[in-house]
Legacy VTK file of the C-alpha trace (Angstrom):
# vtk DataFile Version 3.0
C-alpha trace
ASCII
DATASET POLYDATA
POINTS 668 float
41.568 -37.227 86.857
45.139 -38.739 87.897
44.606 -41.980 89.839
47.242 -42.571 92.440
48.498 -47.052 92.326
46.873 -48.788 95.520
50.499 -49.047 97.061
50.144 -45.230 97.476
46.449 -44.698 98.751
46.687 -43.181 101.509
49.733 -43.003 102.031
52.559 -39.891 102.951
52.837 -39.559 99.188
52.015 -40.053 95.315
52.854 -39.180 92.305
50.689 -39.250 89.146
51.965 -39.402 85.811
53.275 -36.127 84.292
51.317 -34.250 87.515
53.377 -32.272 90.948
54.889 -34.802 92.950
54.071 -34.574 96.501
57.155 -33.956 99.433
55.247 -33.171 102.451
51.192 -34.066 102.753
51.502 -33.442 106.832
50.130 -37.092 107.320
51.936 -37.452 110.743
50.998 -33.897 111.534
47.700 -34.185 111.010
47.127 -37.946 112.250
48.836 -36.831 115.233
45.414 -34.957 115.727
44.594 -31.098 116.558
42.173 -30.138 119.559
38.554 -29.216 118.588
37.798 -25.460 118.985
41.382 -24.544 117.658
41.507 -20.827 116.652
40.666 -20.958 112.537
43.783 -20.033 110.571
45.833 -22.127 113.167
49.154 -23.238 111.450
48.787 -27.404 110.788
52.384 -26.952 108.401
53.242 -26.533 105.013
51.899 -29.111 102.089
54.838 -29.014 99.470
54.453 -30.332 95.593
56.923 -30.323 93.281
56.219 -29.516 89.660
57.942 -32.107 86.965
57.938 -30.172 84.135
59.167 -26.840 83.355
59.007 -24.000 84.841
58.145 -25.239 88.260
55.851 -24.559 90.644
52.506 -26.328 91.773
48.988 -24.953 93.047
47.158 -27.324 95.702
43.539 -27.624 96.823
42.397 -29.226 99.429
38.258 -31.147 100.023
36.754 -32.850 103.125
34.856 -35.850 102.890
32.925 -35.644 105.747
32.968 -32.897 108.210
30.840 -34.344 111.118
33.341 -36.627 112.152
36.478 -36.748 114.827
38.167 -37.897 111.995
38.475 -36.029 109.130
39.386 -37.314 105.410
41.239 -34.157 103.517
42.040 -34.686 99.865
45.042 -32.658 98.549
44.913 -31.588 94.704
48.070 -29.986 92.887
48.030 -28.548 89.720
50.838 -27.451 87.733
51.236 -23.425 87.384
52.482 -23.970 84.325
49.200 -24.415 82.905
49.081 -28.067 82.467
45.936 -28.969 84.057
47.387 -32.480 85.462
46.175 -32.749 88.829
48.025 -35.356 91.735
45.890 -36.132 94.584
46.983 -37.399 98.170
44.507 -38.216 101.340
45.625 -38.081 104.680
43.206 -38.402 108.052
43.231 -35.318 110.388
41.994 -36.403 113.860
40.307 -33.568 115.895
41.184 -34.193 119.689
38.230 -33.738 122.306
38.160 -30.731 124.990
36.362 -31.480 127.622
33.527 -29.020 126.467
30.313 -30.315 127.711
28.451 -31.155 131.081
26.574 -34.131 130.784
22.782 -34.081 130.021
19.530 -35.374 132.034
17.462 -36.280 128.940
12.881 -36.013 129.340
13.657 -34.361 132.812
12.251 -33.081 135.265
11.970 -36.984 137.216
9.420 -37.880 139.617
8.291 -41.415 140.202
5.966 -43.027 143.110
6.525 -45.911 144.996
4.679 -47.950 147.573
5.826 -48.076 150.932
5.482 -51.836 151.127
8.202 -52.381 148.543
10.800 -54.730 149.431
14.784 -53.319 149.356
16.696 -54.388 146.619
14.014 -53.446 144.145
14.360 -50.747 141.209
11.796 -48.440 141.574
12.587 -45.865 139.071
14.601 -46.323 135.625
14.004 -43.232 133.438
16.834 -41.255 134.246
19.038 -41.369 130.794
22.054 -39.044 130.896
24.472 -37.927 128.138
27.946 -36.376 127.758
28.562 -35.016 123.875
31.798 -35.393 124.242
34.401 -38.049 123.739
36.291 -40.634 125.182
37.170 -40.167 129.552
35.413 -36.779 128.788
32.332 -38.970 128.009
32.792 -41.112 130.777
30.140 -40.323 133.869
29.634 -41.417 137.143
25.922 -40.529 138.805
25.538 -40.195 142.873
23.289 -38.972 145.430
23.949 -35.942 146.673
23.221 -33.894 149.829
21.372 -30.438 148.906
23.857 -29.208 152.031
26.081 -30.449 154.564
23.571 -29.892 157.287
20.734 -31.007 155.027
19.285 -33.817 156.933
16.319 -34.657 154.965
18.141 -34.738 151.849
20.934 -36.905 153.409
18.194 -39.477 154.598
16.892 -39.732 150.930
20.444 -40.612 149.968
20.051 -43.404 152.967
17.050 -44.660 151.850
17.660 -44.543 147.747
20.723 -45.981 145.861
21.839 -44.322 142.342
22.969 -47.092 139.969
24.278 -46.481 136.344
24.481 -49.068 133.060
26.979 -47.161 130.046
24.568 -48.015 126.870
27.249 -46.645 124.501
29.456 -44.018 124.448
28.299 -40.857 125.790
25.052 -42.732 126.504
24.036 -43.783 130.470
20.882 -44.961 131.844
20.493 -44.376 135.659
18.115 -46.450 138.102
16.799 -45.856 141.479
16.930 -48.578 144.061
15.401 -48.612 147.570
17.634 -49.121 149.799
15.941 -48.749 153.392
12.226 -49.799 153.967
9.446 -46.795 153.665
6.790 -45.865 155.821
4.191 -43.461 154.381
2.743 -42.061 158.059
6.683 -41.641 158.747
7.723 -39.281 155.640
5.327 -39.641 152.118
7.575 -38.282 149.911
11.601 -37.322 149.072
14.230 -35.480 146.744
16.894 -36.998 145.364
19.816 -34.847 144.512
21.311 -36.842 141.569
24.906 -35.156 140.104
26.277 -36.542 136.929
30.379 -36.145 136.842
32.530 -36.214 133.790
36.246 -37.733 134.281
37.238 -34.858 132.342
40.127 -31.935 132.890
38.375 -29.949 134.153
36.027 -32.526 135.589
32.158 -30.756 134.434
29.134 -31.906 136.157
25.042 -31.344 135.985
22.623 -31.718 138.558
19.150 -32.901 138.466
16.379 -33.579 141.610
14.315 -36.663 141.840
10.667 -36.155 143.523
9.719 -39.265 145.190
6.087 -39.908 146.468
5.758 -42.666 148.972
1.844 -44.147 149.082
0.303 -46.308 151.701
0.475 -50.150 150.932
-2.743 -50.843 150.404
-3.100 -48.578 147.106
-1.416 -50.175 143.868
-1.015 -47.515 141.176
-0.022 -48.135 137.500
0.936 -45.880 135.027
-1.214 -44.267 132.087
-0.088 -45.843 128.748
0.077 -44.828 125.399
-1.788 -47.195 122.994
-0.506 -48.513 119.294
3.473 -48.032 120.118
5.629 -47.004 118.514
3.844 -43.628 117.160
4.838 -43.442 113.905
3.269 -40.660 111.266
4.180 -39.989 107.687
3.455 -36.694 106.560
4.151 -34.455 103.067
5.952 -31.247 103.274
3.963 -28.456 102.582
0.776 -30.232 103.557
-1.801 -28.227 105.950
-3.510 -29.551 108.503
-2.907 -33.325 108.871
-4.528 -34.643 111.971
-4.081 -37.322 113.873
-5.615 -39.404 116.853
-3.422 -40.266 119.939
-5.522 -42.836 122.485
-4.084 -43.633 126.892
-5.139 -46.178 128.727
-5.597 -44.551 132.475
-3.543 -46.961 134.325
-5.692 -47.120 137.664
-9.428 -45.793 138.307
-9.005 -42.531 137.167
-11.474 -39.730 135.887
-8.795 -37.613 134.793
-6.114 -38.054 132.101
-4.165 -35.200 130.400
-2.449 -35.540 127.508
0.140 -32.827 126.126
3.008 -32.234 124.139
6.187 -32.035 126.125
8.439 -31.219 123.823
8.210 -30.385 120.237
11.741 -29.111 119.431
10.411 -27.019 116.123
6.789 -25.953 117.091
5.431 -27.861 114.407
2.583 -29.716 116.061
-0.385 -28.978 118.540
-2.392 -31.028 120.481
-6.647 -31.364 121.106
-8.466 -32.073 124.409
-8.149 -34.530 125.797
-11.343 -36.576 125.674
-12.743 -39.540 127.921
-14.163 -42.282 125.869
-15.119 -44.181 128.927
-13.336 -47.002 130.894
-10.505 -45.668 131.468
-9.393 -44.742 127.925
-8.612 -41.075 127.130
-8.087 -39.772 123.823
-6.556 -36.533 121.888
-5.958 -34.960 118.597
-2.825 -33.935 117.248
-2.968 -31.412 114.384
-0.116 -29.493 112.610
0.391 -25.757 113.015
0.697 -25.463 109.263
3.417 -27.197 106.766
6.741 -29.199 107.426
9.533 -28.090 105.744
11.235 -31.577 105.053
14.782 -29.225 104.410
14.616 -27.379 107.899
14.838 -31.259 109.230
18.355 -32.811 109.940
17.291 -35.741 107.907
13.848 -36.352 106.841
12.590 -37.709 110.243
11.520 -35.738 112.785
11.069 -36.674 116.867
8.982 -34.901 119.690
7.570 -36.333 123.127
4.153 -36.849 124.318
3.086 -37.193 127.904
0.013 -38.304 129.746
-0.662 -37.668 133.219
-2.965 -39.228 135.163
-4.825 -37.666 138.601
-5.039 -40.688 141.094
-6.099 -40.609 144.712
-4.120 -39.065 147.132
-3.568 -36.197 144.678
-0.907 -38.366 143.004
0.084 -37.648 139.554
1.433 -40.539 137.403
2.858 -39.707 134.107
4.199 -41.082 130.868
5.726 -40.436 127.957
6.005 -41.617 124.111
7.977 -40.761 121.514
6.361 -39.782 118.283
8.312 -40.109 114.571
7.267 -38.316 111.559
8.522 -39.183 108.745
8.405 -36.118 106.395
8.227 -37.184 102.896
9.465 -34.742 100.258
8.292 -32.780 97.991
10.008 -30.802 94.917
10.081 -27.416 96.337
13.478 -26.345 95.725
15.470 -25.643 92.466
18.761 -26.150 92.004
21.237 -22.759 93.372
24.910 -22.004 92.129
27.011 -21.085 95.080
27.935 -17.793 93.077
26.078 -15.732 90.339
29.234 -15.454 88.533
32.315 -17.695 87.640
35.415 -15.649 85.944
38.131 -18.287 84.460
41.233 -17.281 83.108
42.514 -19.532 80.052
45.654 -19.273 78.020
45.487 -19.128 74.281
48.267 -22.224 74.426
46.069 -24.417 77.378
46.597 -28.170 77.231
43.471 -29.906 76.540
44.248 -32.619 78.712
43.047 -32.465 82.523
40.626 -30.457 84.749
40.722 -26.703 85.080
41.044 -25.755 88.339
38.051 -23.907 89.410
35.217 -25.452 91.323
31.705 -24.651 90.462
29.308 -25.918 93.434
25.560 -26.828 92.810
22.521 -27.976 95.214
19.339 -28.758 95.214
17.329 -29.058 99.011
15.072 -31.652 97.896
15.982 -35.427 97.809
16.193 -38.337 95.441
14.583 -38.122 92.437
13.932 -34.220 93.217
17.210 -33.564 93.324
18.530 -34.975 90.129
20.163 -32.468 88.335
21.371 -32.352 84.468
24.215 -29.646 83.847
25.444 -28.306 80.971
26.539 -25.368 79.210
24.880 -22.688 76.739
26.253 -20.063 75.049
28.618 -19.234 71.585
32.049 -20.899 72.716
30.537 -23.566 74.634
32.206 -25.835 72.308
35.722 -25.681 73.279
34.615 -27.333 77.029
32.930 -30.421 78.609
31.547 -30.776 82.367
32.684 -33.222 84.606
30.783 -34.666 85.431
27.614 -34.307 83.955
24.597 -35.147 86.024
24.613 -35.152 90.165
22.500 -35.632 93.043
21.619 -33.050 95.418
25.022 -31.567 95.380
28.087 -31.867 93.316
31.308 -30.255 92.795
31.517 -29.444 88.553
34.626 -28.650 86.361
35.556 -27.396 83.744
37.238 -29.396 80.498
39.211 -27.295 77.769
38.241 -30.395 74.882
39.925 -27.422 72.179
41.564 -23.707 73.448
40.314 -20.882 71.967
42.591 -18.989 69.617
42.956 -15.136 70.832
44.505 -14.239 67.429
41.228 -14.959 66.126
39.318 -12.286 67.849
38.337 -14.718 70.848
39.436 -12.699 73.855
36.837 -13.574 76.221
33.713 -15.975 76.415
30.652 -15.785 77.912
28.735 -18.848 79.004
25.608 -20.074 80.917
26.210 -22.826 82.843
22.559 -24.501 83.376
21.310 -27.059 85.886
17.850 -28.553 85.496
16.248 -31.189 87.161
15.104 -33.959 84.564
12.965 -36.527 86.943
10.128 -34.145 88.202
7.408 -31.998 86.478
7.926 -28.653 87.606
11.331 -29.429 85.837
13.259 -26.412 87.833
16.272 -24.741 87.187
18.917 -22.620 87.852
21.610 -20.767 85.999
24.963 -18.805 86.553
27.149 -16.788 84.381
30.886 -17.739 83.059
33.323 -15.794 82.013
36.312 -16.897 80.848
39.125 -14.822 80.035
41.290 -15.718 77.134
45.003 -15.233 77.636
47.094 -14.204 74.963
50.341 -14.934 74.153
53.501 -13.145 72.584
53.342 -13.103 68.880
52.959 -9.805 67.252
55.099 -6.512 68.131
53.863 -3.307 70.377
53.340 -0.346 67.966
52.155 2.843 68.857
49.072 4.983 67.283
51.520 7.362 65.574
54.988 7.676 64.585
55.483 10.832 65.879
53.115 13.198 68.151
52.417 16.470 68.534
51.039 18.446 71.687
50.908 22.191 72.455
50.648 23.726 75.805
50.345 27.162 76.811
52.988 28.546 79.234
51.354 29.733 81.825
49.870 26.036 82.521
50.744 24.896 86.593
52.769 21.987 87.243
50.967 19.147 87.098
48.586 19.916 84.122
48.358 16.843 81.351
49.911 17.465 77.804
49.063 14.402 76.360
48.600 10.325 76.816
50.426 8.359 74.704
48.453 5.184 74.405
49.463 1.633 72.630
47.106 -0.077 70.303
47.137 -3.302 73.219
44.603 -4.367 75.684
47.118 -4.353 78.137
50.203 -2.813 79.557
53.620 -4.410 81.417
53.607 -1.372 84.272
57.019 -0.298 85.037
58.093 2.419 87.432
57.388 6.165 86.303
60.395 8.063 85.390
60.396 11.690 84.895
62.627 14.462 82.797
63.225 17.874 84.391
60.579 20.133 82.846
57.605 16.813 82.406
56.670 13.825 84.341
56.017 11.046 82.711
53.446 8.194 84.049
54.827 5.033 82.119
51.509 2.994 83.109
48.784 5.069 81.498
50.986 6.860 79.262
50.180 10.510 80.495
52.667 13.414 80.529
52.373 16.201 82.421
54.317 19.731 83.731
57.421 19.054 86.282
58.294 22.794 85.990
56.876 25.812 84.775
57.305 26.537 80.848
58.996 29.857 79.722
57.831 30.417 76.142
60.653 33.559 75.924
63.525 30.617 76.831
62.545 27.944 75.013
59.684 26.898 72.761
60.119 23.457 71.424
60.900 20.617 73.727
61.503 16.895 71.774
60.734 13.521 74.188
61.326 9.834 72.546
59.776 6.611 74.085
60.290 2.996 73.588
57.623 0.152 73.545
58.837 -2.716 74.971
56.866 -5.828 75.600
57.681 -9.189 77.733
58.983 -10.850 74.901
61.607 -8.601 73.637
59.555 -7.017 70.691
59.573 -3.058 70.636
58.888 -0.198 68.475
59.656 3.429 69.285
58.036 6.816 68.574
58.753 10.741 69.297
56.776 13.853 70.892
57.481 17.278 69.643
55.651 19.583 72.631
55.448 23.024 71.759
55.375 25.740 74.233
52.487 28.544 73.271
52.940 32.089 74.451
50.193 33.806 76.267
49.209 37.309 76.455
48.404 37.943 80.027
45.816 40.981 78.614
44.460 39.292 75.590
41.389 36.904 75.116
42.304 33.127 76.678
40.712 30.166 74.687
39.050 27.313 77.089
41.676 25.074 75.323
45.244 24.111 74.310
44.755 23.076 71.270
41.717 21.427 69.317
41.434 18.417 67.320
38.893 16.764 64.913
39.470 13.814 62.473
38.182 14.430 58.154
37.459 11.887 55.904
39.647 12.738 52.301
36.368 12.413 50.920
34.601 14.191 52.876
33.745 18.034 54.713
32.727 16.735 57.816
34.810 17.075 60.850
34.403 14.852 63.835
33.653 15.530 66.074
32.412 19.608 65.136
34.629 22.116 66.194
33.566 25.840 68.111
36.515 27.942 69.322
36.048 29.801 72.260
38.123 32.317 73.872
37.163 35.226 76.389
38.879 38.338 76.983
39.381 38.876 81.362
39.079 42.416 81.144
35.927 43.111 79.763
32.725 41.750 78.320
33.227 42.408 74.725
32.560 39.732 72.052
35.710 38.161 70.895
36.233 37.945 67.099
37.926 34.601 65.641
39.992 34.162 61.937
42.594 31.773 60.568
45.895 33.314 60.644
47.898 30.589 59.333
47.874 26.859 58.354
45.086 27.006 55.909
45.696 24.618 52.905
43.810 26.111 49.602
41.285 28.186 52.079
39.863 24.763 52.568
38.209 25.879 56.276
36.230 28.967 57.282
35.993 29.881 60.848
32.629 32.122 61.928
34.125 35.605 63.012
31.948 36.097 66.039
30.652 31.860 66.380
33.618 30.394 66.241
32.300 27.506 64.541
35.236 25.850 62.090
33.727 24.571 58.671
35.749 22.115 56.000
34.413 23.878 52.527
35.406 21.200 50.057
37.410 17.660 50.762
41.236 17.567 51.230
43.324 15.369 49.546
45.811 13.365 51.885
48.650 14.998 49.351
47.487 18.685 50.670
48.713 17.786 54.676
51.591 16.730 56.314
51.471 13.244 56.178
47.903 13.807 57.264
48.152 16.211 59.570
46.843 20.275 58.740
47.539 22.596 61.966
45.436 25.537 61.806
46.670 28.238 63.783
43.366 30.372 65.081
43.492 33.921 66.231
41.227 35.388 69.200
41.048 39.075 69.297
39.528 41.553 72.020
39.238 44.330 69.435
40.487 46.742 71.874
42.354 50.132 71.365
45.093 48.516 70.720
43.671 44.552 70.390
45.345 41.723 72.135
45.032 38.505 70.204
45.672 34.983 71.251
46.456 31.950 69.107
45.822 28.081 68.958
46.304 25.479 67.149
43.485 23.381 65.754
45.059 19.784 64.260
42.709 17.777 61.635
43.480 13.942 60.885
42.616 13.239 57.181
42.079 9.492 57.235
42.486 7.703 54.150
42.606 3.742 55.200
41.928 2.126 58.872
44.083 -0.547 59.876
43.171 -3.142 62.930
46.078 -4.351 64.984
46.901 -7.139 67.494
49.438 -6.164 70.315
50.675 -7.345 73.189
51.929 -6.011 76.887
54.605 -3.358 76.282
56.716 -1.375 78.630
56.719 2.027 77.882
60.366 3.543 78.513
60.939 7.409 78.145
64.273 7.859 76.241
65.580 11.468 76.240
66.598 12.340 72.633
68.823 15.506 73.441
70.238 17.074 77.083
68.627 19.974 76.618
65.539 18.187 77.495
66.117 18.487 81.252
LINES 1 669
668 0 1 2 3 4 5 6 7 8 9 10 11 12 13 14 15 16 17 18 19 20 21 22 23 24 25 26 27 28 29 30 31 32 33 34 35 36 37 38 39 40 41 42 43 44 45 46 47 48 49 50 51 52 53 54 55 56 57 58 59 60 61 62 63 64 65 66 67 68 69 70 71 72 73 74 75 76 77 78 79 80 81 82 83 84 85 86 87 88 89 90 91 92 93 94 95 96 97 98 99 100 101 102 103 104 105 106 107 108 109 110 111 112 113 114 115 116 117 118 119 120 121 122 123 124 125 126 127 128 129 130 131 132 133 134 135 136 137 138 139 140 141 142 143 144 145 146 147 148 149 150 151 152 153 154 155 156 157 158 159 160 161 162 163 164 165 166 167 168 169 170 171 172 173 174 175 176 177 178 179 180 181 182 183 184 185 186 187 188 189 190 191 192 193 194 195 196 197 198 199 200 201 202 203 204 205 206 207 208 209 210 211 212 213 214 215 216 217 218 219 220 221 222 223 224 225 226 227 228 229 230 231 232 233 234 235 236 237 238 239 240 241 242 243 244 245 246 247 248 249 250 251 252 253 254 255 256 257 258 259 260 261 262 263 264 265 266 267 268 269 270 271 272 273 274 275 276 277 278 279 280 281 282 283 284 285 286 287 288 289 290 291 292 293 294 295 296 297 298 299 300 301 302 303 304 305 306 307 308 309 310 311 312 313 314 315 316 317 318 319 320 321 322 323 324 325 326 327 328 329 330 331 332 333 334 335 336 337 338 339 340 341 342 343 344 345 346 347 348 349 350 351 352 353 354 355 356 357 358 359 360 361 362 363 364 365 366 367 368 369 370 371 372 373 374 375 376 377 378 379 380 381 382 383 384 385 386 387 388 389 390 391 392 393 394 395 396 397 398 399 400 401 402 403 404 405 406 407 408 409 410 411 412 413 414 415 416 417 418 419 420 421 422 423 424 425 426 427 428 429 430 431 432 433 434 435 436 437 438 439 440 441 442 443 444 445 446 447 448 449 450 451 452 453 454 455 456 457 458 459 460 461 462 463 464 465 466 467 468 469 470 471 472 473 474 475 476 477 478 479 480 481 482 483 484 485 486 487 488 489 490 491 492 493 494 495 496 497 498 499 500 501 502 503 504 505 506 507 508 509 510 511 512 513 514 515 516 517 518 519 520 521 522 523 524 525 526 527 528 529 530 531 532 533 534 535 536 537 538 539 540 541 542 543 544 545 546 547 548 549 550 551 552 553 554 555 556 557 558 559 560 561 562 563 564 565 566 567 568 569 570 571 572 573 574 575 576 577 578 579 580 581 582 583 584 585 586 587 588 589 590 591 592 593 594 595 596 597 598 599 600 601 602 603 604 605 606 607 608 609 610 611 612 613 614 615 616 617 618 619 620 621 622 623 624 625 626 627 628 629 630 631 632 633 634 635 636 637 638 639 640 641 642 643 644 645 646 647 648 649 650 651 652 653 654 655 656 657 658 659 660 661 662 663 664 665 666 667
């Protein structure tokens, strides 16, 4: 991996030796900061790299560091299209600018908080309210007041007389509201109030949230304390996947009290329930907490998990006081994930000619849920061909981002066209030793080094003339695995498809005008080689009365030194008119009576071998006659064309454009 000098770190641009040198990275752009909740695809600019070696041209990819910040660090990768793996690398900061989003939050609510009526002014007499704004910046800044329920509200615009809001900013986002008496009480007067308390964000749009106080005002003579939770903090440590852990939560009643209830108030994920609560005697009170069934450590942000307890205590004057405690569990875990491929299958494309130097572009992204230990992961690779790459890197940690190394490229002149791997990650630290796999492919590209040549030097196709426009002759196909697709081009009387090599009717045949039609094509591939060939199409009458065979013509290849014909061969023709068996004989073509059709089967038999010096370069064209054996018979003819093979020869070729080149004007 290309490592950019220290002067350049983070900087608009660098260049790394032999790799695409950067011209725009967007650093001001994207420093100058984007508002959150932008539309996705929304246009940031255009990242430019500049290839510096021939032919240009650059491919760039871009990772996050850490998306769970206002600032963002994006690293920029180009590689050149060239195929020289050589990446360059730039980081630039994109800061995500705050909407003003979200109302701020009254956290444990609903308040409520007694006082006694003897209190002097001046004094706090409630401090739980804790409000936040997720938000940033003025849109996190909050102001808390008292607020009349209505204009005309009297009662609620005495409690704003009597109480005071004040607020203390513990950190951003973060406030902590208190209550302070400002007017003396007087329980036979009024024994309790609500407070309307708003919380306001300095936002555009400003956003507020609202939250009511209940205030119960005792005679002086009672002092009441609250319950309280014993052994703070509450801390529990608990294995994933463990059932029913228990554990016992004890409250201190904070006055005389014969009542003390303790529940959970909130438990975000369900996880827990609480006991009875159960009076050991003077005045402490005492519950169990049990789990519903097993943590699951990975559906935790973290490992540590937070829910609230509360206690609430029945004093005289049907008074309830209350409290609550935080409890942390600390889930510890436990090796009950294996490692997962983001995809099932990874296809890589590879030129014969690669550069062994450098990274090949494609990412391959592995996790494992589990932590530490649990989540170390070996990867490597399996398979025939693994030895031509390496893995970078090697071994990860819960998650990692792997790549491919060419250490040698294949050679697709040897046979190696494409490669199939299993790319393997096991964990090596635990016993269950899990695992996961996914496939690679990777496609071998081939370069230009041998010349297109067609199956045959000249072909032969026969078509009756009576076929519609549009019916297939023939496909001329090129011993290659691929094809450079040009645009179709077409003669007259056939249409020829240039990208699968098919030719078909443009116009109706006339066998009475002409019989023989001659097309020539050139093979020409991306590197100038070419080779040519010829079709000789002959045009077959057809006797609108007489029997009609269910083909043009019909092939089958021989061995010279052998009588078997592959694949078999059954003529079959029907006459329209009635339902008499049609009769079948060789009328022509037949070298030494070496085949022997069955009169009424139609089945075609090779008697004794043929010598390749007995055929036309190969090539014997039977010419079979159908006959309806009526008063007088009509008869119909086909050809039947066997290959004698006497060697087989393999080929390598390479993308060819087929071009149709008329040999004579009489074509059209």
């Amino acid at each position: 991996m290309p490592v950019f000098p220290k002067s350049q770190q983070n900087s608009d641009f660098g260049v790394c030796q032999e790799g695409p040198k950067w011209v725009r990275t967007l650093k001001a752009e994207l420093e100058a900061g984007i508002q959150e909740n932008a539309p996705i695809f929304t246009s940031l600019g255009m990242l430019l790299a500049e290839s510096q070696k021939e032919p240009p041209g650059s491919i760039v990819y871009a990772t996050d560091s850490d998306i769970k910040r206002a600032e963002h660090l994006i690293t920029f990768y180009a590689f050149d299209e060239s195929g020289d793996s050589v990446a360059s690398q730039v980081t630039v900061t994109l800061v995500v600018l705050d909407v003003n989003d979200n109302k701020p939050s009254f956290l444990q609510s609903p308040y409520a908080f007694t006082v006694n009526e003897m209190t002097a002014t001046g004094t706090v007499v409630f401090d739980g309210i804790t409000v936040t704004d997720a938000d940033l910046g003025i849109n996190a800044e909050v102001t808390l007041s008292c607020q009349p329920k209505q204009a005309e509200d009297m009662l609620s615009r005495e409690a704003c007389d009597t109480f005071s809001v004040q607020m203390l900013n513990l950190s951003p986002g973060i406030y902590k509201g208190k209550i302070i008496l400002k007017k003396p009480l007087s329980y036979a007067v009024r024994a309790s109030y609500s407070i309307l308390i708003m919380a306001q964000d300095k936002g555009e749009p400003s956003l507020s949230s609202q939250q009511v106080i209940t205030v119960l005002v005792h005679e002086g003579n009672i002092q009441l304390q609250q319950p309280t939770f014993l052994n703070q903090p509450i801390q529990l440590v608990i294995y994933e996947n463990r059932k029913e852990t228990s554990h016992s939560v004890q409250v201190r009643a904070g006055n005389i009290a014969d009542s003390v209830t303790i529940y959970i108030k909130s438990d975000a994920m369900n996880y827990f329930t609480i006991g009875d609560t159960v009076n050991l005697g003077e005045g402490l009170f005492s519950a169990d907490l049990q789990t519903r069934g097993v943590l699951d450590r990975e559906a935790i942000e973290g490992s540590n998990y937070v829910f609230i307890l509360e206690a609430i205590e029945k004093t005289p004057g049907e008074t309830n006081l209350r409290t609550e405690v935080s409890v942390s569990v600390e889930v510890i875990d436990v090796n009950d994930n294996a490692p997962k491929f983001d995809q099932d299958t990874y296809v890589i494309t590879v030129r014969e000619d690669q550069s062994s130097e450098g990274l090949l572009p494609q990412v391959i992204k592995v996790t494992d849920a589990d932590m530490g230990d649990n989540a170390y992961m070996k990867i490597s690779l399996q398979g025939e061909g693994a030895e031509y790459f390496a893995l970078s890197p090697s071994v990860v940690t819960q998650r990692g981002d792997i790549r491919l190394k060419l250490v040698q490229a294949p050679d697709y002149d040897d046979g190696t066209h494409q490669i199939k791997l299993t790319i393997i990650a096991h964990e090596t630290e635990t016993a269950q030793q899990n695992s996961a796999t996914a496939s690679l492919i990777i496609n071998i590209v081939d370069v230009n080094d041998n010349d297109p040549v067609f199956q045959m030097d000249e072909y032969t196709a026969y078509v009756r003339e009576d076929r519609p426009v549009g019916y297939s002759i023939i496909h001329i196909e090129m011993n290659s695995p691929s094809h450079f697709i040009p645009t179709l081009s077409t003669f007259a009387r056939f249409l020829v498809n240039e990208d699968s090599g098919e030719i078909s009717l443009a116009q109706k045949l006339d066998f009475e005008q002409r019989n023989v039609y001659r097309l020539a094509f050139m093979a020409t591939d991306s590197g100038g080689r070419s080779s040519s060939t010829s079709l000789r199409i002959e045009v077959l009458d057809f006797n609108d009365r007489g029997p009609v065979f269910d083909r043009d013509e019909y092939k089958a290849v021989a061995d010279e030194t052998g009588t078997v014909l592959q694949p078999n061969i059954t003529v079959k023709a029907v006459d329209q008119e009635t339902d008499e068996d049609v009769t079948y004989r060789i009328v022509n073509g037949n070298p030494n009576g070496a085949f022997r059709i069955g009169e009424i089967s139609g089945i075609l038999n090779l008697l004794h071998p043929l010598s390749y010096e007995e055929t036309d370069n190969g090539i014997v064209t039977l010419i079979v006659e159908a006959s309806d054996n009526g008063i007088p018979p009509q008869v119909s003819t086909v050809p039947v064309i066997i290959t004698v093979m006497v060697i087989h020869r393999l080929y390598k070729y390479e993308p060819v454009t087929l071009t149709v080149v008329p040999m004579d004007s009489s074509a059209t």
